[in-house]
C-alpha positions as CSV (number, residue, x, y, z in Angstrom):
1,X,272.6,163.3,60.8
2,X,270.4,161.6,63.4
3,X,268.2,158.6,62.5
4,X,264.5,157.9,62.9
5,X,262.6,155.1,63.4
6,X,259.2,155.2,62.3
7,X,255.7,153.7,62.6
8,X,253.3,154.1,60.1
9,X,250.4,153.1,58.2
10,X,249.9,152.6,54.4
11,X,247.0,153.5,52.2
12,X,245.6,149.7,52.8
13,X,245.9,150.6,56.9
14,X,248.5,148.1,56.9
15,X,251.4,149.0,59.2
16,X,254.7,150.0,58.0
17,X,258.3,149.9,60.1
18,X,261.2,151.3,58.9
19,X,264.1,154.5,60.0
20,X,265.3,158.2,58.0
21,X,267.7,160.4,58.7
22,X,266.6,164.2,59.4
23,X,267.9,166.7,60.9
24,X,264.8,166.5,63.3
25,X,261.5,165.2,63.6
26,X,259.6,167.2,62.1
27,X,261.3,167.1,58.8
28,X,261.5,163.2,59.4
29,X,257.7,163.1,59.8
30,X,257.5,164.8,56.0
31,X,260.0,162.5,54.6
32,X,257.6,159.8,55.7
33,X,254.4,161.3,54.6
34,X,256.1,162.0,51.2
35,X,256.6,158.0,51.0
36,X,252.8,158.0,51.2
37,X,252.6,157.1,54.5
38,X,250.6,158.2,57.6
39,X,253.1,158.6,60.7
40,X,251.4,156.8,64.2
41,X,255.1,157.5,65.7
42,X,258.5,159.1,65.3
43,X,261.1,158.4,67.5
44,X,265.0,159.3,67.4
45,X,266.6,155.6,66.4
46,X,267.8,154.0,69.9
47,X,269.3,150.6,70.2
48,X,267.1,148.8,73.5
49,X,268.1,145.5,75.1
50,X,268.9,142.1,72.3
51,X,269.2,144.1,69.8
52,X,265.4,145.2,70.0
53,X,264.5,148.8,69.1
54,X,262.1,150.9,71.1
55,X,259.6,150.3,68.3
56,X,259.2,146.7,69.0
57,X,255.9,145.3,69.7
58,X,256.9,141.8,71.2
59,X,255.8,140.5,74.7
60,X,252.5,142.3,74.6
61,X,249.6,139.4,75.3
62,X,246.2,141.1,73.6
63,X,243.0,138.8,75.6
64,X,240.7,138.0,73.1
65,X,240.0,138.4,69.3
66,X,240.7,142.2,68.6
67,X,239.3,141.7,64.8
68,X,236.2,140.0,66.4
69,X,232.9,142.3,65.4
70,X,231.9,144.3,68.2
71,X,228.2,145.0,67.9
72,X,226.6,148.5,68.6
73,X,225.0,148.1,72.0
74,X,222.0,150.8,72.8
75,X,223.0,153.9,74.4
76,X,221.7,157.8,74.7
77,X,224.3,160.8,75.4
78,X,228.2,160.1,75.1
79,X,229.8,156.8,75.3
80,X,232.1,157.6,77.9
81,X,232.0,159.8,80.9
82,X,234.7,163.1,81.5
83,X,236.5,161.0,84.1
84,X,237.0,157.4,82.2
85,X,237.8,159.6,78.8
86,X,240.8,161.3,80.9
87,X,241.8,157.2,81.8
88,X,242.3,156.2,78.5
89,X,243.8,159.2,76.9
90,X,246.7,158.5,79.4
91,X,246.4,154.8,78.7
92,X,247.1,155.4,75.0
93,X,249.6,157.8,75.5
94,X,251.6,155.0,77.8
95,X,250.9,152.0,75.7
96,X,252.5,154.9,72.5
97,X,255.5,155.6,74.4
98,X,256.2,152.2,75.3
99,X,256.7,151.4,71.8
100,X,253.4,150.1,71.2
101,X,252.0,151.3,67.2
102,X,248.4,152.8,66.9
103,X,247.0,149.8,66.6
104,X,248.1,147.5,68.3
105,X,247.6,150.2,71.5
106,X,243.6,149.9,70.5
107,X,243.7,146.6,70.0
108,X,245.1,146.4,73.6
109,X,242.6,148.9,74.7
110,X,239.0,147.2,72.8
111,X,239.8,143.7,74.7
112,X,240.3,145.4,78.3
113,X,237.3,148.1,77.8
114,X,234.3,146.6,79.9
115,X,231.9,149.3,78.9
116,X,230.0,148.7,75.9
117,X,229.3,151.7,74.1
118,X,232.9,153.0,74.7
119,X,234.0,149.0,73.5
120,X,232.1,150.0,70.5
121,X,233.4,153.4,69.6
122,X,236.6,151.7,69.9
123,X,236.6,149.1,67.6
124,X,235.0,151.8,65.1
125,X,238.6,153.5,65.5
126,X,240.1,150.6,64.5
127,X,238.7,149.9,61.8
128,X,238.8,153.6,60.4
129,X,242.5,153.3,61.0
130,X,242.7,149.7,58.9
131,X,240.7,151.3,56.4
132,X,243.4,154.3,55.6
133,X,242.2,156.9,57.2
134,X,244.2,158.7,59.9
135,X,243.1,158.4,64.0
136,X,241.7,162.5,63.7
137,X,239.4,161.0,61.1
138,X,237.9,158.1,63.1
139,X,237.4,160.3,66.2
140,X,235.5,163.2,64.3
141,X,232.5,161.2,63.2
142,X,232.1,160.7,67.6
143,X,231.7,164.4,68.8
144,X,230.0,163.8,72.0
145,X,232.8,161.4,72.9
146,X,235.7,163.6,71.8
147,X,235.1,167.3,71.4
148,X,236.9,169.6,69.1
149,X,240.0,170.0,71.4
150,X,240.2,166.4,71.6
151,X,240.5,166.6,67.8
152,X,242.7,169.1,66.7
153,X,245.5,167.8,69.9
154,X,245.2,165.0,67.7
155,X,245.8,166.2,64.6
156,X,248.4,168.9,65.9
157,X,250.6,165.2,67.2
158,X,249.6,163.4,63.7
159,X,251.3,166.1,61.7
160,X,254.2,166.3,64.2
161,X,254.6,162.4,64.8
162,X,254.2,163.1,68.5
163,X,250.8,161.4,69.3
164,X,251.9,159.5,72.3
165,X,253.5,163.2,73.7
166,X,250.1,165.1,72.7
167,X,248.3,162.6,73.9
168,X,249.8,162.7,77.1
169,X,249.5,166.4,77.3
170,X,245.8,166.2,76.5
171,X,245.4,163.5,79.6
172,X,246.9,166.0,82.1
173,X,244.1,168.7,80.9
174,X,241.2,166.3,81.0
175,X,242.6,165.4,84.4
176,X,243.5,169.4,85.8
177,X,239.7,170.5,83.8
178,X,237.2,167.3,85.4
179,X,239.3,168.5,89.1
180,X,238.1,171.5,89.2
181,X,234.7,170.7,88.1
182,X,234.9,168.2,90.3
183,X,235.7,171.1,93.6
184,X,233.1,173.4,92.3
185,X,230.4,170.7,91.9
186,X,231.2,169.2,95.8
187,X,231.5,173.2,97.2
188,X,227.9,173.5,96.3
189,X,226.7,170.3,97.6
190,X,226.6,171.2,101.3
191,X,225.0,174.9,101.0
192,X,222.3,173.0,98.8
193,X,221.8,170.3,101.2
194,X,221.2,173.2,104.1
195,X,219.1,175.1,102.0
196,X,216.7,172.3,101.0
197,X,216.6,171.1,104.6
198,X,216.0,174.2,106.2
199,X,213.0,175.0,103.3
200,X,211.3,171.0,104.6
201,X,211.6,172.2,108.3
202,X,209.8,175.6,107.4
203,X,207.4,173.5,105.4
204,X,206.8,171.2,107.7
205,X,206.1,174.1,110.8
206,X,203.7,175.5,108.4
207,X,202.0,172.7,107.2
208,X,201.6,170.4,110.6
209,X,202.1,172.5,114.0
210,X,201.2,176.0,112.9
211,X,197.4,174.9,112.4
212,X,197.4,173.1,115.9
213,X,198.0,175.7,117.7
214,X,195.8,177.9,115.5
215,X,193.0,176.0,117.2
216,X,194.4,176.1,120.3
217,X,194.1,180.0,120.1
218,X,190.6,180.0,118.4
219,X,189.1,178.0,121.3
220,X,190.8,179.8,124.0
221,X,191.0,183.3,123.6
222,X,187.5,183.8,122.5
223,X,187.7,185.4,119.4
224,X,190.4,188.3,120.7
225,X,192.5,190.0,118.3
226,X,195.8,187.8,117.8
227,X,199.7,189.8,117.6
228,X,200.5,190.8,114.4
229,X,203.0,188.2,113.9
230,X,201.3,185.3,115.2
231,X,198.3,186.5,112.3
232,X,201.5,186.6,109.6
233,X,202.4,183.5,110.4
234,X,198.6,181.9,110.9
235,X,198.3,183.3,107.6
236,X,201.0,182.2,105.6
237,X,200.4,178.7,107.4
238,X,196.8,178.8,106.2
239,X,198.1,179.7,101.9
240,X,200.4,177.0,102.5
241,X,198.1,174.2,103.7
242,X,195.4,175.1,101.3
243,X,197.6,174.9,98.3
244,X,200.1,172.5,98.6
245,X,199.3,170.9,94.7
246,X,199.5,174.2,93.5
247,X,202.7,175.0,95.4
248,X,204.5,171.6,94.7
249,X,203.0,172.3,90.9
250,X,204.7,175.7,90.3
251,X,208.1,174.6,92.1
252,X,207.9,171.9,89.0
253,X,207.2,174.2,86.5
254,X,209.5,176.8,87.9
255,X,212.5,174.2,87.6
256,X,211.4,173.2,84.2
257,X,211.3,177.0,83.1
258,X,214.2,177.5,84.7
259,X,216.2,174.4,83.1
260,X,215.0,176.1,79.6
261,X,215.3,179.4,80.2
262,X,219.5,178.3,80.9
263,X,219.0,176.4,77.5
264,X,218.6,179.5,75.3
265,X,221.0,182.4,73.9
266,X,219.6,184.8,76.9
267,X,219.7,182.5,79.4
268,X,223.3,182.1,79.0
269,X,224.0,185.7,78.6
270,X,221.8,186.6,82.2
271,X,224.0,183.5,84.0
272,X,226.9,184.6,82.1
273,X,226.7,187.9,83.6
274,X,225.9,186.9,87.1
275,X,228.8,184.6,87.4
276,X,231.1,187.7,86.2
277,X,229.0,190.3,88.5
278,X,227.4,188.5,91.8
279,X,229.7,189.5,95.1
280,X,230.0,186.5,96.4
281,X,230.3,184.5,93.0
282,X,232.4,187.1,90.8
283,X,235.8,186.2,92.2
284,X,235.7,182.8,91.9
285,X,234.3,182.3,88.6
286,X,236.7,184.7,87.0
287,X,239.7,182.4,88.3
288,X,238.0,179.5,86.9
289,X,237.5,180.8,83.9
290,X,241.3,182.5,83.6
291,X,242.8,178.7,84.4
292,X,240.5,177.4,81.7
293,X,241.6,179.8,79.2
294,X,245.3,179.5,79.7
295,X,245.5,175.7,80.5
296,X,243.7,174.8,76.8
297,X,245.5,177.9,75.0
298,X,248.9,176.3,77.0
299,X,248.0,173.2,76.0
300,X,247.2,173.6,72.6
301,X,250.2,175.5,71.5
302,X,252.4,173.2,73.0
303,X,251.0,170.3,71.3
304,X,252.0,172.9,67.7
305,X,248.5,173.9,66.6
306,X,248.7,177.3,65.8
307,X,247.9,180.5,67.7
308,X,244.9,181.8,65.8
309,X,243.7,177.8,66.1
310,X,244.6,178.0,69.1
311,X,242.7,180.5,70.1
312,X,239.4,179.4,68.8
313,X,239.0,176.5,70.9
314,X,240.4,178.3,73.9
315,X,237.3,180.6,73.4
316,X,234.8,177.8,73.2
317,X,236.9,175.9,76.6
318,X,235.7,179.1,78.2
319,X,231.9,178.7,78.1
320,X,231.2,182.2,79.6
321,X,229.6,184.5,76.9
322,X,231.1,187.9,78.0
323,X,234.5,186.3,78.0
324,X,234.4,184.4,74.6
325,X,233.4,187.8,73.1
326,X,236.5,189.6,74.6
327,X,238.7,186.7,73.4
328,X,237.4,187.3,70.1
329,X,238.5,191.1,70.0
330,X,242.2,189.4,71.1
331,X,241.9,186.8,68.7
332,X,241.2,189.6,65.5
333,X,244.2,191.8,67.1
334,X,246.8,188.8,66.9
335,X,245.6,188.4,63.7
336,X,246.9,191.7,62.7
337,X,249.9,191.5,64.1
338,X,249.5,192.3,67.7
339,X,251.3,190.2,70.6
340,X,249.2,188.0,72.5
341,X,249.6,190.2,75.8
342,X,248.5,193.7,74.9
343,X,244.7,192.5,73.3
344,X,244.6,190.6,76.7
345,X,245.2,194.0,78.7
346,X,243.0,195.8,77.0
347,X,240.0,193.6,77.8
348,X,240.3,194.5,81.0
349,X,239.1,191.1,82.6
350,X,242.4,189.8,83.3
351,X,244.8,190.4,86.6
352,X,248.1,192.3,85.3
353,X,250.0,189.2,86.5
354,X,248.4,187.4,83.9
355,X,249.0,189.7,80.9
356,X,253.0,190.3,82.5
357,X,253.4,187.0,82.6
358,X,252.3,186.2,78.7
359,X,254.3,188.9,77.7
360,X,257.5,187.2,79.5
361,X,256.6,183.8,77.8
362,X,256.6,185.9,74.6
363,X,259.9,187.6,74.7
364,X,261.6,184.2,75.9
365,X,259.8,181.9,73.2
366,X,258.5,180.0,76.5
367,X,254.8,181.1,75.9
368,X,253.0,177.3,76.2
369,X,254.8,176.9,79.6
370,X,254.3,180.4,80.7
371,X,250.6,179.7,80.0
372,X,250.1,176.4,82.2
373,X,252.0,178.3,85.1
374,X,249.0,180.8,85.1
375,X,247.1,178.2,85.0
376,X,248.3,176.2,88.1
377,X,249.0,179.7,89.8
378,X,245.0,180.2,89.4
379,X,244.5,176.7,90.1
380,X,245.4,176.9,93.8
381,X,243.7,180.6,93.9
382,X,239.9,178.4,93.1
383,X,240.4,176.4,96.2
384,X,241.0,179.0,98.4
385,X,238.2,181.5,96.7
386,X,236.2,178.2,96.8
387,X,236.7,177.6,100.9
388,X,236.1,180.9,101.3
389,X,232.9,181.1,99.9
390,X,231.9,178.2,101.1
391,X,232.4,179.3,104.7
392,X,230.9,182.5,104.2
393,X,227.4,181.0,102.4
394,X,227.6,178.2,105.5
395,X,226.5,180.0,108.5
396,X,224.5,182.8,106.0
397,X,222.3,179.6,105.5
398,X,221.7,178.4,108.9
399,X,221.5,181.7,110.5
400,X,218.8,182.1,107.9
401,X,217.0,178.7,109.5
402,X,217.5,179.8,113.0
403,X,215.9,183.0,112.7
404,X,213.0,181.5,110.5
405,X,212.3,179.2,113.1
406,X,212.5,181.5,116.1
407,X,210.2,184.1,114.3
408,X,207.4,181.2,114.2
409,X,208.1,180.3,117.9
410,X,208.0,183.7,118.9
411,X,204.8,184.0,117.1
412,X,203.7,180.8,118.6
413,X,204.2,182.2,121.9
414,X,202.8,186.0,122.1
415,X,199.4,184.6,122.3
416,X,199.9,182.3,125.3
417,X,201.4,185.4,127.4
418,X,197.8,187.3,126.0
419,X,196.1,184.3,127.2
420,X,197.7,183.8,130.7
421,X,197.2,188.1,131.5
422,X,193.8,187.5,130.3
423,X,193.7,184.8,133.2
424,X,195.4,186.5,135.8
425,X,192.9,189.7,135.2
């Protein structure tokens, strides 16, 4: 029968070392908890190098006092940004498989962390953990650091004794989910930069050399009827100039309505529905969304947590109202019974790829894996729906400028060929 080694912790939080046999690891992980013990890590017994097993902790140098008090520094929002939470999922997921226990991997991780806040959450872990209570624990009293995902992946490798592989796992999606945040966030950057640039130039003809050449034409032609665009554009010119506060007021109160109006339960259905509806928008957003759905449900069941579980959080990774509610319908059908990839047909919001695909995964057992190939498959399908929206809203926006300025040159214009007829007559 194969042998175990094991990590774990007592009911003082002091760490225990020792090995069972099992016929695999998941009953060797309830042997252990049955001793009263709280498994970090379970690993098959395998001799390393001296004599030393894998679960050896010597030759690792910690800098610093890791029992020294860390004080709570002063901080608003979450401790630790999307990008540096990714970084030291995978650093604890390395330090795990490298033998390291629990603790001794935070105590590693406290004396290198150079931001404060996080160096305080941290040492809060620590001392949950010394204190008997299990790493899930620790992290669920710090929701803006680590979100309900974060959590039950946790858990889901506590129960198995497989944090360092759940933790690894749940590195990889914070790392696939903060990229494509990241390509959405810089595929808007340059249509908004054009837009706000070609709004300052219209401003700016408005406000500064449409009303010198409005006295140019009051002093020359004598009172005669201007074109009708030149009078549209003297017009407008002359709102604009004359209420500037008010203008620069409204675009405040505008973004602050606007900010709150996203805030509240109709806001998110409207922007919910535009995402899902909006030409240019629609196709994107629905591969986001699909790669979001099947890279946490993927995730999460390969990490054990069960489907229905599973399926929760999935529904909450979404974020898009009209979605959530349709995986709610396949969530209630798989509760009675129904395979994952009929409730997901009969939404009618996913590509048949994706439901033929789940149903493959189910009939081989290979559903987690099935479900992060959809995933990467819709991956690469956002940057190409991304470029191409891109260069379609591109030239929209500066054809857009160009005319705008040309209609106020034209308009500029008509009146000096009035004025130079009146001259020849």
């Amino acid at each position: 029968m194969p042998k175990f080694e094991f990590i774990a912790l007592d009911g003082g939080g002091e760490e225990r070392r020792g090995m069972v046999e099992a016929p695999n690891r998941e009953l060797a992980s309830t042997q252990i908890k049955s001793y009263g013990l709280t498994p970090a890590r379970v690993s098959l017994a395998k001799a390393g190098p001296k004599g030393l097993t894998r679960g050896s902790d010597r030759g690792v140098k910690l800098r610093g006092d890791s029992r020294s008090t860390v004080k709570k520094p002063a901080y608003f929002g979450a401790a630790i940004t999307g990008k540096r939470l990714s970084i030291f999922t995978r650093q604890l997921a390395t330090l795990l498989q490298n033998g390291l226990s629990l603790i001794k991997s935070l105590e590693v991780l406290v004396a290198q962390e150079n931001n404060p806040p996080f160096k305080w959450v941290l040492s809060q872990q620590l001392d949950n953990i010394r204190s008997g209570n299990t790493f899930s624990e620790g992290l669920s009293q710090y929701p803006k650091e680590f979100d309900k995902l974060y959590l039950n992946m946790v858990k889901a490798g506590e129960a198995s004794g497989t944090m360092d592989m759940a933790l690894n796992r749940l590195a990889h999606y914070l790392n696939k989910a903060r990229q494509i945040r990241s390509k959405v966030t810089q595929a808007s950057i340059y249509p908004a930069v054009v837009f706000s640039f070609s709004m300052l130039i219209v401003l700016g003809l408005m406000t500064f050399v449409v009303p010198k050449f409005a006295e140019i034409f009051d002093d020359q032609l004598n009172g005669d009827q201007l074109p009708t665009l030149t009078r549209v554009v003297m017009e407008i010119s002359q709102f604009v100039t004359s209420h500037i506060p008010h203008l620069f007021g409204a675009a405040i109160v505008g973004f602050i309505g606007f900010t709150l109006f996203r805030s509240t339960n109709m806001g998110a259905i409207f922007f919910a529905f535009l995402k899902l509806n909006v030409p240019l928008l629609k196709d994107t957003f629905s591969k986001i969304y699909i790669s979001r759905f099947c890279r946490t449900l993927g995730t999460l069941l390969e990490s054990g947590v069960p489907i229905l579980e599973a399926l929760n959080y999935s529904r909450d990774a979404v974020g898009n109202r009209f979605i959530m509610v349709a995986i709610d319908k396949v969530r209630n059908r798989v509760r009675d019974g129904e395979p994952l990839a009929k409730p997901i047909e009969a939404t009618g919001l996913f590509p048949p790829m994706v439901y033929s695909m789940i149903e493959v995964g189910e009939e081989t057992g290979e559903l987690p894996d099935m479900l992060n190939q959809i995933a990467e498959i819709f991956d690469e399908e956002v940057d190409a729906s991304i470029t191409s929206v891109t260069s379609v809203i591109e030239p929209i926006l500066i054809l857009a400028l160009a005319i705008s300025v040309l209609l106020i040159a034209i308009s500029l214009f008509l009146p000096f060929i009035k004025l130079m007829q009146t001259m020849a007559g």
